[in-house]
Each structure stands twice: as structure tokens, then as C-alpha cells.
C-alpha positions as CSV (number, residue, x, y, z in Angstrom):
1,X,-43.2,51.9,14.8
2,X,-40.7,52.8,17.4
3,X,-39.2,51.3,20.3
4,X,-38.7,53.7,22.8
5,X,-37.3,52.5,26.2
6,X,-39.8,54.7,27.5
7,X,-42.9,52.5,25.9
8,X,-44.8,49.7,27.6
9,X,-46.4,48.9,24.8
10,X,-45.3,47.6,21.0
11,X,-47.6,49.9,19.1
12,X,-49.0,47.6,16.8
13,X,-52.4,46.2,16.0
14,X,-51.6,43.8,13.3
15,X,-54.1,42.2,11.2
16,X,-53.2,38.7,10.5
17,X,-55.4,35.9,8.2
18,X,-58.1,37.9,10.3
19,X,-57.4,37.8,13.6
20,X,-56.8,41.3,15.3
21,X,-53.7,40.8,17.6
22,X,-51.6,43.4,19.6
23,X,-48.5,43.2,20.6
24,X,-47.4,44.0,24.1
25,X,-43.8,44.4,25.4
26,X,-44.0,42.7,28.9
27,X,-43.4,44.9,32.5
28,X,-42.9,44.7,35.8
29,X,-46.3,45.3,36.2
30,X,-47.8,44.2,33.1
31,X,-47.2,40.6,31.9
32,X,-50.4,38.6,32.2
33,X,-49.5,35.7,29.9
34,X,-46.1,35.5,29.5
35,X,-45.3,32.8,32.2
36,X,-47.8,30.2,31.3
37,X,-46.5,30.1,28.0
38,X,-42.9,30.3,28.8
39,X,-44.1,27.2,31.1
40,X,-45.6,26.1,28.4
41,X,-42.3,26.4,26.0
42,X,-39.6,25.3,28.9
43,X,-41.4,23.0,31.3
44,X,-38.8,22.3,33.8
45,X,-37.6,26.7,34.4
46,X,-40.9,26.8,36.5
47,X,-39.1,26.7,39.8
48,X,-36.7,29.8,38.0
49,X,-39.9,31.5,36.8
50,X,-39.8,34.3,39.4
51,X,-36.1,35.0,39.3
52,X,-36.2,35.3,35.7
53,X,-38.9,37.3,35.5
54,X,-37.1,40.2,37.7
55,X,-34.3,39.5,35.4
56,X,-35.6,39.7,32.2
57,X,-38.2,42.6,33.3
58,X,-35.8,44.8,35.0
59,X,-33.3,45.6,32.4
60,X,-35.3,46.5,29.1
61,X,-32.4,47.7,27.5
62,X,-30.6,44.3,27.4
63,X,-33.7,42.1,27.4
64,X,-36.9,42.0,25.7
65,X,-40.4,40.3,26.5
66,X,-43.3,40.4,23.7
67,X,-46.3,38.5,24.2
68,X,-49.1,38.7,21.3
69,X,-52.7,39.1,22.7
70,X,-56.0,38.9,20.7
71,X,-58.3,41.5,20.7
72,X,-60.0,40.2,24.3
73,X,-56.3,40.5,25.7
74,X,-55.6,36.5,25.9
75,X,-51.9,36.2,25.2
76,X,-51.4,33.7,22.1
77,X,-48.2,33.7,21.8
78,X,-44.4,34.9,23.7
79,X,-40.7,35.9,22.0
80,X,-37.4,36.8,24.4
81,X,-34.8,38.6,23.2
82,X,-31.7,39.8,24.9
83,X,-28.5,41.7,23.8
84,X,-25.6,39.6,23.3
85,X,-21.9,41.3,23.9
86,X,-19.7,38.0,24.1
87,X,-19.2,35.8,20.8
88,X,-22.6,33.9,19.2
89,X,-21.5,30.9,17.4
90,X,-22.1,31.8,13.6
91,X,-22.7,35.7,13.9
92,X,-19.6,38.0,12.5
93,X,-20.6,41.0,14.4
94,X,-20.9,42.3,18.1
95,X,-23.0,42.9,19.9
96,X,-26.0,40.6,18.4
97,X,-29.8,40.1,19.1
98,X,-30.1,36.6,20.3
99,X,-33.6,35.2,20.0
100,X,-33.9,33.3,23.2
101,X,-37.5,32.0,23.0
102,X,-40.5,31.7,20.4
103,X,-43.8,30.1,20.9
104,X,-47.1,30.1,19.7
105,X,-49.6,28.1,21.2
106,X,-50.6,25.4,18.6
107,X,-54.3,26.3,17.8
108,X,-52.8,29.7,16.5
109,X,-49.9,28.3,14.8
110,X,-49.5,29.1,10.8
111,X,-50.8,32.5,11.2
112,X,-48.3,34.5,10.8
113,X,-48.1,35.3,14.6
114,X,-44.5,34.0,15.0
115,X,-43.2,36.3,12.1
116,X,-44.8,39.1,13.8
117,X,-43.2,38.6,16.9
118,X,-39.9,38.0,14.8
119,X,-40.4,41.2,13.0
120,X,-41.3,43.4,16.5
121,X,-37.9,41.8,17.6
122,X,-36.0,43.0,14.9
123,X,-37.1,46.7,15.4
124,X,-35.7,46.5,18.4
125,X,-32.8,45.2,17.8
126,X,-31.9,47.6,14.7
127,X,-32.5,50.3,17.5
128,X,-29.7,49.0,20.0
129,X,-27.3,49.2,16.7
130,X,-27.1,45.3,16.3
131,X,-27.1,44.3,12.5
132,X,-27.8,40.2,13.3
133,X,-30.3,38.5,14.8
134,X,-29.3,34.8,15.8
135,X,-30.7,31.9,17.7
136,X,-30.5,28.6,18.1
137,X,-32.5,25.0,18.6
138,X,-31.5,21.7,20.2
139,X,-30.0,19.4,17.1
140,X,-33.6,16.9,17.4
141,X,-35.9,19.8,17.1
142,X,-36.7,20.0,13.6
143,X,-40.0,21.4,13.9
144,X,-38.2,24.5,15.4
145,X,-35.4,24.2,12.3
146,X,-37.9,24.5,9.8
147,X,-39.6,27.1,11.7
148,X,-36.6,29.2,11.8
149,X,-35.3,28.6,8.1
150,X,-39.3,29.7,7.3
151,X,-38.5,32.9,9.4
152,X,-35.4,33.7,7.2
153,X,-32.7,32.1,9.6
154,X,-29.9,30.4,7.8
155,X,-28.4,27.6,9.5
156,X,-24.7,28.7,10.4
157,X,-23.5,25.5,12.1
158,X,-24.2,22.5,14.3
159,X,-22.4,22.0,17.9
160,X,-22.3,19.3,20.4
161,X,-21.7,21.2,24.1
162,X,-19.5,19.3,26.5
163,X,-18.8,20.0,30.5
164,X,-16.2,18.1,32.6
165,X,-16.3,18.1,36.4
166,X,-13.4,19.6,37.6
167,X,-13.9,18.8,41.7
């Protein structure tokens, strides 16, 4: 399975606990789906939705959209990726795949459908020369911890961010 920039489309039918699901890298044009679920991942980026949306879309190189559709086309699940240059806390190598987002919605949870998406992100990382994939979670988000060490992320460190007005 290749990742050609050229390619709307992941190439993949995957069979999964049998459920038929494709998987569809997202477009200008084609990304009926994505949003509501990024909505439904991030509540309060709906007022951002349409900038990041030309963002994200616009430079496929650097940014990636998946969503994974059943068979009727109903989008189940999303993953975004980008292309890290600057330092990722924990990786040793540059540039890195970051992981940005990952959701499935609950009723098709434990099917395998996140470790598809994880897997279709990987491919295209390998192919933009990147030999790690990180991400991260907010510390209180276990669910998402276990879901990642279940994924085969290893925990690299934990890390309280601070900002200081400066006006």
C-alpha cells in the first residue's frame, strides 16, 4: 500500500471483527465526516474548524487527514497527523510524525479501527523518511494512556506546561 501525494484515497479495504471499512485520506473536496468527529474529539475548536480545515487540507505533505468509513461511506472514525521539524519531547530523531488526533466513535470502539488508522499513519510517515511516531495526552486522560500503550506507544515522560504574561 503506497502513499503517493498524488492519491486521494488510502487504498485499503480492511476487514476488521467483520466490519468492511475503507480508509480515506481527507481533501479539499472530499471530507464528509471528518469535522463532526473532530467536533466530536475537541469540542471547543468548532469556531477554528474552517481555518483548520484549509490548513490541514492544503499541505498534504506536512499534514495528514484519515477518516475510516463503513461500507455505506458513514465515517466511523478520524486520525491527524502532521510532520514535526522542531524538537518532540521524548523522540531522538528529526523530523518526527506527531499523532495529533485519534478517535473512534464509541459504538465502534475495540475493533481494531484505531490500530488501523495508526497503522495507515505509519505508512505515511515511513514515506516522508521519519523513523518515530509520537504523540501525546493530557496527564488525566487515562483512557487515551492506555489506548496508546495498547497501540505500542511507550510513555517517554510527563510535563506540566507553564505561560507567564509578559505585557
Amino acid at each position: 500500500m503506497s502513499f503517493a501525494g498524488a492519491v486521494a484515497y488510502i487504498l485499503a479495504d480492511i476487514l476488521t471483527m467483520g466490519l468492511i471499512v475503507i480508509i480515506k485520506r481527507c481533501t479539499l473536496a472530499d471530507h464528509a465526516g471528518w469535522l463532526g468527529l473532530r467536533l466530536a474529539l475537541w469540542p471547543d475548536c468548532g469556531s477554528d474548524s474552517e481555518r483548520d480545515k484549509q490548513l490541514l487540507l492544503s499541505a498534504p505533505e506536512r499534514f495528514l487527514v484519515l477518516t475510516i468509513n463503513d461500507v455505506a461511506g458513514s465515517a466511523l472514525g478520524f486520525a491527524e497527523a502532521s510532520i514535526r521539524n522542531d524538537y518532540v519531547n521524548g523522540t531522538r530523531t528529526s523530523p518526527v510524525a506527531f499523532l495529533e488526533g485519534l478517535y473512534v466513535l464509541p459504538a465502534h470502539r475495540h475493533q481494531s479501527l484505531a490500530r488501523q488508522l495508526v497503522a495507515a499513519v505509519q505508512l505515511w510517515s515511513r514515506e516522508r523518511g521519519c523513523s518515530e511516531l509520537a504523540s501525546d495526552a493530557p496527564l488525566d486522560n487515562h483512557n487515551s494512556h492506555a489506548m496508546h500503550q495498547g497501540l505500542g506507544f511507550t510513555e517517554t515522560e510527563r510535563v506540566v506546561y507553564f505561560c507567564k504574561s509578559i505585557d
